[in-house]
N, CA, C and O atoms as a Maestro MAE file, in Angstrom:
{
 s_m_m2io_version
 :::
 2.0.0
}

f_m_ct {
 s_m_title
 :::
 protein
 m_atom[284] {
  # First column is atom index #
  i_m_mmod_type
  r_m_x_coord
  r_m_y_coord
  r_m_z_coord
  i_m_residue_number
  s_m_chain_name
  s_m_pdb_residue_name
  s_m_pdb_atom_name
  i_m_atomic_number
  :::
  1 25 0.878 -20.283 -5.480 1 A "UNK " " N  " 7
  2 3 0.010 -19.222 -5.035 1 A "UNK " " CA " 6
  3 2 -1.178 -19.835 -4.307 1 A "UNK " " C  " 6
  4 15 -1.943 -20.616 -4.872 1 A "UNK " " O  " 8
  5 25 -1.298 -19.498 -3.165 2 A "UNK " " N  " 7
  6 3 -2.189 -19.440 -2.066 2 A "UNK " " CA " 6
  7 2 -3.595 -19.050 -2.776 2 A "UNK " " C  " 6
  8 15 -3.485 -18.483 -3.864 2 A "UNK " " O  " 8
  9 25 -4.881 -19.285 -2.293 3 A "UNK " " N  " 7
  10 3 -6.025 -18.494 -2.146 3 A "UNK " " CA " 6
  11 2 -6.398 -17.434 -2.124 3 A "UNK " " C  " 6
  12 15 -7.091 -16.726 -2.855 3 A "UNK " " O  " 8
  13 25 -5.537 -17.265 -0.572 4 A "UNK " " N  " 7
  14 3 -5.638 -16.150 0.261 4 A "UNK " " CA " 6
  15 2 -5.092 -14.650 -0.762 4 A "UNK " " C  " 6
  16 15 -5.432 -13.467 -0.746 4 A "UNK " " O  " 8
  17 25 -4.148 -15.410 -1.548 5 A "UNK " " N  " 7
  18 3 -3.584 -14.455 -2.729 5 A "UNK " " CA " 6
  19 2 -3.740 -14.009 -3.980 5 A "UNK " " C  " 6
  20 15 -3.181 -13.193 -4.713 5 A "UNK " " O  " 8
  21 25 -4.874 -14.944 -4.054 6 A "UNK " " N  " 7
  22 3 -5.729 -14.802 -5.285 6 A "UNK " " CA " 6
  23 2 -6.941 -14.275 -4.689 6 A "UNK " " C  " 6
  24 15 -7.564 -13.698 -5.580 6 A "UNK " " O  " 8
  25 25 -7.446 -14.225 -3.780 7 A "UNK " " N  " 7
  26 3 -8.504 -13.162 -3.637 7 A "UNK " " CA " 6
  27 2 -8.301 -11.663 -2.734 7 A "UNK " " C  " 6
  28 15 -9.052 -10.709 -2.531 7 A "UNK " " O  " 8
  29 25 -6.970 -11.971 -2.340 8 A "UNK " " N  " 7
  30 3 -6.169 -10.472 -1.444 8 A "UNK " " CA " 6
  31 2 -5.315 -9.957 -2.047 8 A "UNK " " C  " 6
  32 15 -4.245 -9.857 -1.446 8 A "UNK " " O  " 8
  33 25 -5.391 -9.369 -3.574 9 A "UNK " " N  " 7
  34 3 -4.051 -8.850 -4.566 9 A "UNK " " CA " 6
  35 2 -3.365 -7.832 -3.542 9 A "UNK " " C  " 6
  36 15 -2.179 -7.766 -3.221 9 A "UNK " " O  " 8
  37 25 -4.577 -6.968 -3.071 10 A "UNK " " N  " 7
  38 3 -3.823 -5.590 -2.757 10 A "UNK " " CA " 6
  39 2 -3.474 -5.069 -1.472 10 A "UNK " " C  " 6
  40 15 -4.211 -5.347 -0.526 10 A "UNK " " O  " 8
  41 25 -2.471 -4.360 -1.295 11 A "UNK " " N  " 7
  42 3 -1.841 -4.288 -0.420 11 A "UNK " " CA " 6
  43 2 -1.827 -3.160 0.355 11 A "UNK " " C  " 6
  44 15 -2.124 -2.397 -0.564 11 A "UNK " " O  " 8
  45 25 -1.709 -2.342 1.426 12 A "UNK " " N  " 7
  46 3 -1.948 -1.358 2.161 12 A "UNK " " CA " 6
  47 2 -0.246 -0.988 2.400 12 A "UNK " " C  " 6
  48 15 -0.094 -1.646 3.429 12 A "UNK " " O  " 8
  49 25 0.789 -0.523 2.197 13 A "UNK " " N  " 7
  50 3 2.051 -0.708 3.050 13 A "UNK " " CA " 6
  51 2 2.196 0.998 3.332 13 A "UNK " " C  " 6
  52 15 1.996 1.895 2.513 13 A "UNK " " O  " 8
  53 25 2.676 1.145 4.995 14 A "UNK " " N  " 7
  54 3 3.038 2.347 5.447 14 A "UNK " " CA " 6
  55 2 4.562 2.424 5.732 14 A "UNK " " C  " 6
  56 15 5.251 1.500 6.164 14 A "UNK " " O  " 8
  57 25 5.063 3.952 5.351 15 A "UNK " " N  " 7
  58 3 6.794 3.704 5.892 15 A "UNK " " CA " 6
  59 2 6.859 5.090 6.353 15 A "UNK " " C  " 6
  60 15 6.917 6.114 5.673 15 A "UNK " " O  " 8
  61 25 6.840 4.952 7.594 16 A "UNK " " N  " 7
  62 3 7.658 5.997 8.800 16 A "UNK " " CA " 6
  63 2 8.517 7.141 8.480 16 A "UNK " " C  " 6
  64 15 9.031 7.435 7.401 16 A "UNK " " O  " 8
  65 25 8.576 7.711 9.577 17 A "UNK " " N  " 7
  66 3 9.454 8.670 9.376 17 A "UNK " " CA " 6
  67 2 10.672 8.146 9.164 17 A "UNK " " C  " 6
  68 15 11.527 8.788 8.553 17 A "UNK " " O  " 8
  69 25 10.947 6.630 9.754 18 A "UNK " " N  " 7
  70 3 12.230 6.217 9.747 18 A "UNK " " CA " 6
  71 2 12.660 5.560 8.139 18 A "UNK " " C  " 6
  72 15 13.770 5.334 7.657 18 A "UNK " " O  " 8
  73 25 11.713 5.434 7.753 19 A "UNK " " N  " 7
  74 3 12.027 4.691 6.513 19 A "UNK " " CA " 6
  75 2 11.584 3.100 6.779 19 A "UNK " " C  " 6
  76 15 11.951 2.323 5.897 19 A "UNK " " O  " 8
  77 25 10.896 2.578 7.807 20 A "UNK " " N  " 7
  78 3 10.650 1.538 8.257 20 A "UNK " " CA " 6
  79 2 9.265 1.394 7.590 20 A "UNK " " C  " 6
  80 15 8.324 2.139 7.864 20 A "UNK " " O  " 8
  81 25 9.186 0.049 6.401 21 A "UNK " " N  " 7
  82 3 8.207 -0.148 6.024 21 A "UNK " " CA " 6
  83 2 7.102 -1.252 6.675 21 A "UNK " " C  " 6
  84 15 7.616 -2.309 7.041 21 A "UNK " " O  " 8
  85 25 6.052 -1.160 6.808 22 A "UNK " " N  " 7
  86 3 4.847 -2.371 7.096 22 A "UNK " " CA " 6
  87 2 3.532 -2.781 6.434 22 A "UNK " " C  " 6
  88 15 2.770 -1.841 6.211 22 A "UNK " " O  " 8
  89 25 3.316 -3.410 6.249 23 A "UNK " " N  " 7
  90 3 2.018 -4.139 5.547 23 A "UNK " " CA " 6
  91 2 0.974 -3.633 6.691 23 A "UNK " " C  " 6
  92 15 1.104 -3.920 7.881 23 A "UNK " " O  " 8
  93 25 -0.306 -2.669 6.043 24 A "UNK " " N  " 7
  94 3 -0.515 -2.852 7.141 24 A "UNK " " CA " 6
  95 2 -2.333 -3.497 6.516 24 A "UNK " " C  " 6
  96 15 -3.164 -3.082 7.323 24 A "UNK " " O  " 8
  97 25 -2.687 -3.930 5.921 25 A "UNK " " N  " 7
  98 3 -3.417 -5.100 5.285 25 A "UNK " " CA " 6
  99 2 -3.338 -5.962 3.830 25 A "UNK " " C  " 6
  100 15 -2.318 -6.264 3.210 25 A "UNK " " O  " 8
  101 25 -4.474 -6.200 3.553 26 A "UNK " " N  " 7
  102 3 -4.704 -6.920 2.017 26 A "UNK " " CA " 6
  103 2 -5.874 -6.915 2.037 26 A "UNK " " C  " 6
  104 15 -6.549 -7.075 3.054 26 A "UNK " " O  " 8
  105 25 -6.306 -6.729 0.896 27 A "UNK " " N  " 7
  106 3 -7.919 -6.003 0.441 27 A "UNK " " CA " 6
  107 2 -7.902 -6.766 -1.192 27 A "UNK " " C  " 6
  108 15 -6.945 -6.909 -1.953 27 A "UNK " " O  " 8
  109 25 -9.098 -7.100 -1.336 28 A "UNK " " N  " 7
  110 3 -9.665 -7.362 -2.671 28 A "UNK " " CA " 6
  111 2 -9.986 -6.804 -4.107 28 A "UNK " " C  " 6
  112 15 -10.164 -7.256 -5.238 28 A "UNK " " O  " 8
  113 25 -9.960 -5.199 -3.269 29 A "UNK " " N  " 7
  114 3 -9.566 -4.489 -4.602 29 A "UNK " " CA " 6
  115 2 -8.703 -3.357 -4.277 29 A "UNK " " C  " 6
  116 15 -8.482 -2.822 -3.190 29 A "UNK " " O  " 8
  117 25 -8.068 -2.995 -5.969 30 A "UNK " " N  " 7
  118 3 -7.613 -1.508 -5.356 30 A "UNK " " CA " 6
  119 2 -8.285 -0.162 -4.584 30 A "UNK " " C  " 6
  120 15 -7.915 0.570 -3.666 30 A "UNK " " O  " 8
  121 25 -9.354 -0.229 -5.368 31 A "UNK " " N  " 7
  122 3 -10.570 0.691 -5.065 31 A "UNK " " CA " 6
  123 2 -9.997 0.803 -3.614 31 A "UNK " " C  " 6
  124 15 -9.391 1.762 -3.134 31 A "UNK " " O  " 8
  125 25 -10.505 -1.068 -2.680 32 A "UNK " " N  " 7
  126 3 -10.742 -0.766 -1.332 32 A "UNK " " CA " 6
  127 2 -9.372 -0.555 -0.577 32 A "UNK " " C  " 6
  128 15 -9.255 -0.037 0.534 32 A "UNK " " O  " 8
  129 25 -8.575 -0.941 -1.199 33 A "UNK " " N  " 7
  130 3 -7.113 -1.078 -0.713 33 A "UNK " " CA " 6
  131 2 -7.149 1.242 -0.943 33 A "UNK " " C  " 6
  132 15 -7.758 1.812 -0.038 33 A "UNK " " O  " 8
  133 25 -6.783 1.782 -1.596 34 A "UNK " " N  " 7
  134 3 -6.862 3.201 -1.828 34 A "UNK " " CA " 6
  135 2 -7.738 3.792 -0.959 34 A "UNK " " C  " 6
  136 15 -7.459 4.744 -0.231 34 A "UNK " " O  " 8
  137 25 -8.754 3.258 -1.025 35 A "UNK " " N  " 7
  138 3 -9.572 4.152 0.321 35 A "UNK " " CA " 6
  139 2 -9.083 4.065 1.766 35 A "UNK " " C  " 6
  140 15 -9.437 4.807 2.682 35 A "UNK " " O  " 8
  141 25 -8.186 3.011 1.838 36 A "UNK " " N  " 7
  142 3 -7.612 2.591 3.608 36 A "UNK " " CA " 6
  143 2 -6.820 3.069 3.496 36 A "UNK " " C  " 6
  144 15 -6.397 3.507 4.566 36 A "UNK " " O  " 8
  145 25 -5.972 3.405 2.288 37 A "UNK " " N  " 7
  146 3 -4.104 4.320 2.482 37 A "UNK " " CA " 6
  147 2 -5.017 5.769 2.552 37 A "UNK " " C  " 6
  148 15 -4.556 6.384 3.513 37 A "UNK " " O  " 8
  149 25 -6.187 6.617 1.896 38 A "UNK " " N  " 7
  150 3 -6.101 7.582 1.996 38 A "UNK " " CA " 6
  151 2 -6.627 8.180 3.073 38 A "UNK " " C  " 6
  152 15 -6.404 9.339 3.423 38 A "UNK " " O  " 8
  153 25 -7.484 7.223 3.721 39 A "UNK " " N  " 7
  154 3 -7.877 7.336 5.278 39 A "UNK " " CA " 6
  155 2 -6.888 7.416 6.045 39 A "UNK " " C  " 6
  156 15 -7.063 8.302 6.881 39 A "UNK " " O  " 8
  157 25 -6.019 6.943 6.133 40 A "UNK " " N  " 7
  158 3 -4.773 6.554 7.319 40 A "UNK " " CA " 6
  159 2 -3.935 7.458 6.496 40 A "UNK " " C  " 6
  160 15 -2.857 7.670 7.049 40 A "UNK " " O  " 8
  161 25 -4.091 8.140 5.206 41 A "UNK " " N  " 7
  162 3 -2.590 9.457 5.060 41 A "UNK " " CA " 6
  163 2 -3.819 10.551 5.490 41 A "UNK " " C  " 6
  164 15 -3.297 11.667 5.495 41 A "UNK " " O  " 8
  165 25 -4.738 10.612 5.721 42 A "UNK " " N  " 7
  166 3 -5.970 11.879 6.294 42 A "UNK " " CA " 6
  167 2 -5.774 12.815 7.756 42 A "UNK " " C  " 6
  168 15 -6.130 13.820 8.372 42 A "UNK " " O  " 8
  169 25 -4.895 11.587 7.750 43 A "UNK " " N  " 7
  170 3 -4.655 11.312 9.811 43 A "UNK " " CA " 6
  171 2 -3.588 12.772 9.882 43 A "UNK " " C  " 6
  172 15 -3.590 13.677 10.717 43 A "UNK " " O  " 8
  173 25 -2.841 12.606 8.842 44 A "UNK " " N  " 7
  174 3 -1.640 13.958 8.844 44 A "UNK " " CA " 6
  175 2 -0.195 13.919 10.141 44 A "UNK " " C  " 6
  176 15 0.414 14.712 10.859 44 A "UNK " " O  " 8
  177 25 -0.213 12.125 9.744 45 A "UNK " " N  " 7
  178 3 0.976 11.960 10.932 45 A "UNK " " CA " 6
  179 2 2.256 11.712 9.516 45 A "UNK " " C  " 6
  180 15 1.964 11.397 8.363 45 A "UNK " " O  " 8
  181 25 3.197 11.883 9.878 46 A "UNK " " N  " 7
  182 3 4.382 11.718 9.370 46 A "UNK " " CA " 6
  183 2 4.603 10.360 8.131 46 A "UNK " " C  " 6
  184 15 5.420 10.182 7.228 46 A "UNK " " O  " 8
  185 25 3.568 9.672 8.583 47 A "UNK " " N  " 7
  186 3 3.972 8.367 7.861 47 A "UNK " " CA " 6
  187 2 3.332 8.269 6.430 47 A "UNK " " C  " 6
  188 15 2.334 8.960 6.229 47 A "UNK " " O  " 8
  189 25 3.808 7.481 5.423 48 A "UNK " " N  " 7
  190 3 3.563 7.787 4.303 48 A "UNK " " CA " 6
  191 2 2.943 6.137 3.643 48 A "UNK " " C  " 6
  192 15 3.789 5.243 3.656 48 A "UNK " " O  " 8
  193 25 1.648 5.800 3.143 49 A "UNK " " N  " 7
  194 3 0.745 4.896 2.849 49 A "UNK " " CA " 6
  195 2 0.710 4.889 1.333 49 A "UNK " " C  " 6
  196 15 0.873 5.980 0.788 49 A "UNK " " O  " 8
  197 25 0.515 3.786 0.548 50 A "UNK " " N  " 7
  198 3 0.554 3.711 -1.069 50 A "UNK " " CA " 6
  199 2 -0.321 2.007 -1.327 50 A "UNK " " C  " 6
  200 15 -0.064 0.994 -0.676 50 A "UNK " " O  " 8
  201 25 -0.922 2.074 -1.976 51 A "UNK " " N  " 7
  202 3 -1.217 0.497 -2.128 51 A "UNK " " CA " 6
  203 2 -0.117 -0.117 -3.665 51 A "UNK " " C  " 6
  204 15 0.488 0.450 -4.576 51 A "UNK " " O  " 8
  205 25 -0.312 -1.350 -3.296 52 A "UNK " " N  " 7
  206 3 0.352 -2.209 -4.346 52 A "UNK " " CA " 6
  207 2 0.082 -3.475 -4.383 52 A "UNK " " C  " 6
  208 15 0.222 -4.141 -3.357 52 A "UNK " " O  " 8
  209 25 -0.359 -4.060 -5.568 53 A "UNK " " N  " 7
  210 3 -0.289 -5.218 -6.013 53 A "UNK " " CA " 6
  211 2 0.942 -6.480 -5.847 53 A "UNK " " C  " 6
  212 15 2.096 -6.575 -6.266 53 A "UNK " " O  " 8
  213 25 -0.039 -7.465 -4.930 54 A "UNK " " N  " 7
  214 3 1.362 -8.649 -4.408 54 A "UNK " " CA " 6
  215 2 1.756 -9.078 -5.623 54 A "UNK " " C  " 6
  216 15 1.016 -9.309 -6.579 54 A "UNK " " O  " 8
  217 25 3.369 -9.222 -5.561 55 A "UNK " " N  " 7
  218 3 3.974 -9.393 -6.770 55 A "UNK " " CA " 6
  219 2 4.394 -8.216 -7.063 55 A "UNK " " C  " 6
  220 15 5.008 -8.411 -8.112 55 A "UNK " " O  " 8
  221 25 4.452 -7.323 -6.868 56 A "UNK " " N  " 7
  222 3 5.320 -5.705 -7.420 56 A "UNK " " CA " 6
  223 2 6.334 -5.920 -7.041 56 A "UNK " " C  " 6
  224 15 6.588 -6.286 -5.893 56 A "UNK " " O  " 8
  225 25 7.282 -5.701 -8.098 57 A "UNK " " N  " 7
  226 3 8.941 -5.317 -7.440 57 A "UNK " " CA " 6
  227 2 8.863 -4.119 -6.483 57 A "UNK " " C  " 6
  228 15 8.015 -3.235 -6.356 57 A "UNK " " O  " 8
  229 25 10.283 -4.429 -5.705 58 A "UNK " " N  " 7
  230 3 10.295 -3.356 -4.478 58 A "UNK " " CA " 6
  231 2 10.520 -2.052 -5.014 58 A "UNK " " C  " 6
  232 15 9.951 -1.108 -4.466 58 A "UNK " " O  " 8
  233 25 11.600 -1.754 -6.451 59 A "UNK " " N  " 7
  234 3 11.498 -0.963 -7.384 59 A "UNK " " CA " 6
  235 2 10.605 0.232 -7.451 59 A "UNK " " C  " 6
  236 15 10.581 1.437 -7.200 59 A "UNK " " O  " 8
  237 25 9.505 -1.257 -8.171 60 A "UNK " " N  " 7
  238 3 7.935 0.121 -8.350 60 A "UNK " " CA " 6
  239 2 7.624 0.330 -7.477 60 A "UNK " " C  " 6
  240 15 7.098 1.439 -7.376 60 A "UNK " " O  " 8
  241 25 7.706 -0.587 -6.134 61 A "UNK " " N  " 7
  242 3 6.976 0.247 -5.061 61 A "UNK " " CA " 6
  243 2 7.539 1.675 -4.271 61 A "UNK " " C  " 6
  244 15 7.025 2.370 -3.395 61 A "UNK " " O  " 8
  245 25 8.443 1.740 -4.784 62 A "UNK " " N  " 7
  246 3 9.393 3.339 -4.440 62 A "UNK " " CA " 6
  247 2 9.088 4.186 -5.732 62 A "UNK " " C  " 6
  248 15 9.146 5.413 -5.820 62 A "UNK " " O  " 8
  249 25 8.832 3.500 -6.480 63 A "UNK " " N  " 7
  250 3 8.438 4.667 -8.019 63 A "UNK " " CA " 6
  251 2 6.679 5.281 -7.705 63 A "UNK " " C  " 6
  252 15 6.166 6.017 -8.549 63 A "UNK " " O  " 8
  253 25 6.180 5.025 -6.892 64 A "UNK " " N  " 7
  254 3 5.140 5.332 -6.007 64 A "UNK " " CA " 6
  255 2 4.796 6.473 -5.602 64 A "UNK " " C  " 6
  256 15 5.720 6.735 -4.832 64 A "UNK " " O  " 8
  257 25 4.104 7.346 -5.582 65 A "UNK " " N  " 7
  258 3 3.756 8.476 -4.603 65 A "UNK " " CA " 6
  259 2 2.491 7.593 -3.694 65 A "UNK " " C  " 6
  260 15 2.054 6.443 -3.665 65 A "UNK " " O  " 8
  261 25 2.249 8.797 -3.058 66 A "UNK " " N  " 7
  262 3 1.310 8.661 -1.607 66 A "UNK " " CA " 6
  263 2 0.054 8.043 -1.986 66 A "UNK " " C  " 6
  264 15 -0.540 7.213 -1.299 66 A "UNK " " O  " 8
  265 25 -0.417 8.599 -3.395 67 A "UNK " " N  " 7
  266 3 -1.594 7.801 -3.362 67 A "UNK " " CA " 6
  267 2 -1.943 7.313 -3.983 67 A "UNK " " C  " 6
  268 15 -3.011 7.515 -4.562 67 A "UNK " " O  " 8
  269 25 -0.814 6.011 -4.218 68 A "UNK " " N  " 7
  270 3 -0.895 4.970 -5.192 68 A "UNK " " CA " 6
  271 2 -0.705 5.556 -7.058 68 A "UNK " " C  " 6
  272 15 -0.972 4.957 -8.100 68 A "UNK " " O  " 8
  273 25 -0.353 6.422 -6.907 69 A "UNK " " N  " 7
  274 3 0.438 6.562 -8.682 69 A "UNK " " CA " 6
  275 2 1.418 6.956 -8.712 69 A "UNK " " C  " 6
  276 15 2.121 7.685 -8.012 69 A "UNK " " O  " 8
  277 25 1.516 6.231 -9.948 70 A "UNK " " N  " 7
  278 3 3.146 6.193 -10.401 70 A "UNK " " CA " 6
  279 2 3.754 7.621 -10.406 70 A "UNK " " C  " 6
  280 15 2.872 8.406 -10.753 70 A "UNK " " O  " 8
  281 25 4.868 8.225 -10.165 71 A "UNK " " N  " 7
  282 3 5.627 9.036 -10.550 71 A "UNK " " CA " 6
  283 2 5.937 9.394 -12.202 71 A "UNK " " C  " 6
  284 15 6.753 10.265 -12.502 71 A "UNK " " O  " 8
  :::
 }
 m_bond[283] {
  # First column is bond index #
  i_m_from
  i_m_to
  i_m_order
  :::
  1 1 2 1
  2 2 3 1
  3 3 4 2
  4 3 5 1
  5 5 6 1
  6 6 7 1
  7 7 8 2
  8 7 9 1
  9 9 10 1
  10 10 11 1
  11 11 12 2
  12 11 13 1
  13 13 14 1
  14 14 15 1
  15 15 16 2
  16 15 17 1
  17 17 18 1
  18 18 19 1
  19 19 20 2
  20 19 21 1
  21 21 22 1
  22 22 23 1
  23 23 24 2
  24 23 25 1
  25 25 26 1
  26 26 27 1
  27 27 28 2
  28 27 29 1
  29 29 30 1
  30 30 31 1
  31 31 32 2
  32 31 33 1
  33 33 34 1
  34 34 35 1
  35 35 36 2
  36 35 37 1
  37 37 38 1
  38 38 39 1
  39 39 40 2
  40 39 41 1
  41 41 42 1
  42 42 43 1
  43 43 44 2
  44 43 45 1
  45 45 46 1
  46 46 47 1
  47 47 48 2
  48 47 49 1
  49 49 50 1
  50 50 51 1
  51 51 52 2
  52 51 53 1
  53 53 54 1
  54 54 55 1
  55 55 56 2
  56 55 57 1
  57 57 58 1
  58 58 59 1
  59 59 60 2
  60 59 61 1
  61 61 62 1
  62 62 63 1
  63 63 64 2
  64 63 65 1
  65 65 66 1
  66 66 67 1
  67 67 68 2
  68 67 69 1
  69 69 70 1
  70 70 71 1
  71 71 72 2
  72 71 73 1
  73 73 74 1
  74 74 75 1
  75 75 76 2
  76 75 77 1
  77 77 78 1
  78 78 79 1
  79 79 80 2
  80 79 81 1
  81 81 82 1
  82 82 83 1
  83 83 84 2
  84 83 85 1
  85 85 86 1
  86 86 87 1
  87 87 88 2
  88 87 89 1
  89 89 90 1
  90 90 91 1
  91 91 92 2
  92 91 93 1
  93 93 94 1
  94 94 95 1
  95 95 96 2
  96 95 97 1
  97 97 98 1
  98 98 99 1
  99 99 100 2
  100 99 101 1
  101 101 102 1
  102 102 103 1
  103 103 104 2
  104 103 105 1
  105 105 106 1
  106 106 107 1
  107 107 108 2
  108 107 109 1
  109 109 110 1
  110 110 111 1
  111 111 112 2
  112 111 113 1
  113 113 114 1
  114 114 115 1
  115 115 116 2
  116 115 117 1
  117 117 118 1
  118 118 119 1
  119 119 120 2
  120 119 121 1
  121 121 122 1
  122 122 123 1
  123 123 124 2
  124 123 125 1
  125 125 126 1
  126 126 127 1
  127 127 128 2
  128 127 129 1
  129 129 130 1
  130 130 131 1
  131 131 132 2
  132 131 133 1
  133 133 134 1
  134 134 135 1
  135 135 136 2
  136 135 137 1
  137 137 138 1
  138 138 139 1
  139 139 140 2
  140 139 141 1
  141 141 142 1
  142 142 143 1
  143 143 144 2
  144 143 145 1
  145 145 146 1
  146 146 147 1
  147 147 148 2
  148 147 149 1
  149 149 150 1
  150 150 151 1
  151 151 152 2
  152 151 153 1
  153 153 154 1
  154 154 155 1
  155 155 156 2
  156 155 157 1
  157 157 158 1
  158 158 159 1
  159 159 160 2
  160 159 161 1
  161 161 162 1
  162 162 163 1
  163 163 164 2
  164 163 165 1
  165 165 166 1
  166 166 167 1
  167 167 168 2
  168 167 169 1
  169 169 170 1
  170 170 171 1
  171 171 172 2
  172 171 173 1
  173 173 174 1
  174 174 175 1
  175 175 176 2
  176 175 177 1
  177 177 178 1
  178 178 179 1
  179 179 180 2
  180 179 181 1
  181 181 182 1
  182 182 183 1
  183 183 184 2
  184 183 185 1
  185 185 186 1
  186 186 187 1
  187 187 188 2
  188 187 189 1
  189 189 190 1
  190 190 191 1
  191 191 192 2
  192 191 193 1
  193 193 194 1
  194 194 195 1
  195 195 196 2
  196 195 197 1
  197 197 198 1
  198 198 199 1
  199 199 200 2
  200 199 201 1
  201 201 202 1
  202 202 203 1
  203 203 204 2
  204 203 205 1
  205 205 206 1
  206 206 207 1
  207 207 208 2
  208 207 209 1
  209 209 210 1
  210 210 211 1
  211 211 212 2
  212 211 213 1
  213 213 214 1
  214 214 215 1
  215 215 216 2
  216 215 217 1
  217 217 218 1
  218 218 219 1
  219 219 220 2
  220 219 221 1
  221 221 222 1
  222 222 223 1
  223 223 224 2
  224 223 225 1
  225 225 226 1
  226 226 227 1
  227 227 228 2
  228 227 229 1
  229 229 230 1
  230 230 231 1
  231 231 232 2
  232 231 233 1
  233 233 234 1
  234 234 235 1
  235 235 236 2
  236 235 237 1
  237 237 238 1
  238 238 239 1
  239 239 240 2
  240 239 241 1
  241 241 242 1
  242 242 243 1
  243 243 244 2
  244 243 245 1
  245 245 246 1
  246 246 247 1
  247 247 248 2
  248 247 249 1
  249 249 250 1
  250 250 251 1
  251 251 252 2
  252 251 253 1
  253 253 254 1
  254 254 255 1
  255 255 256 2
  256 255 257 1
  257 257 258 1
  258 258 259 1
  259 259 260 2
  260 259 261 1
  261 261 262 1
  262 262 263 1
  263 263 264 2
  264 263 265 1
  265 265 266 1
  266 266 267 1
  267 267 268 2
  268 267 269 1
  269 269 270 1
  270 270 271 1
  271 271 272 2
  272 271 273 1
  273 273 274 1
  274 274 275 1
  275 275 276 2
  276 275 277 1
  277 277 278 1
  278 278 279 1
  279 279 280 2
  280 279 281 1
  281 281 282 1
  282 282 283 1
  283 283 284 2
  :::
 }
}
């Protein structure tokens, strides 16, 4: 484990209408990581934003709703 990964746990990831997922940062906390997915799901485009902790199985990250809690 990197630095960069010990001080960037959290994760921003968006997935499309297509089902096409992307990272779209890493943030230091959840707090700040949650405020950037709920800004960018505010927008009211099709695409769907959740944060997660590096190291989550791909699993939980589909056991996910929109704004970062669990199902």
């Amino acid at each position: 484990m990197n630095d960069s990964t010990i001080s960037l746990p959290w994760l921003v990831i968006r997935q499309d209408d297509n089902g096409n997922r992307y990272r779209v940062g890493r943030y230091a906390s959840r707090a700040e990581a949650q405020e950037i997915a709920d800004s960018l799901d505010s927008r009211g485009h099709k695409q769907l934003y959740w944060v997660e902790r590096i190291g989550q199985g791909q699993n939980q990250a589909q056991a996910q709703n929109g704004d970062g809690t669990r199902n």
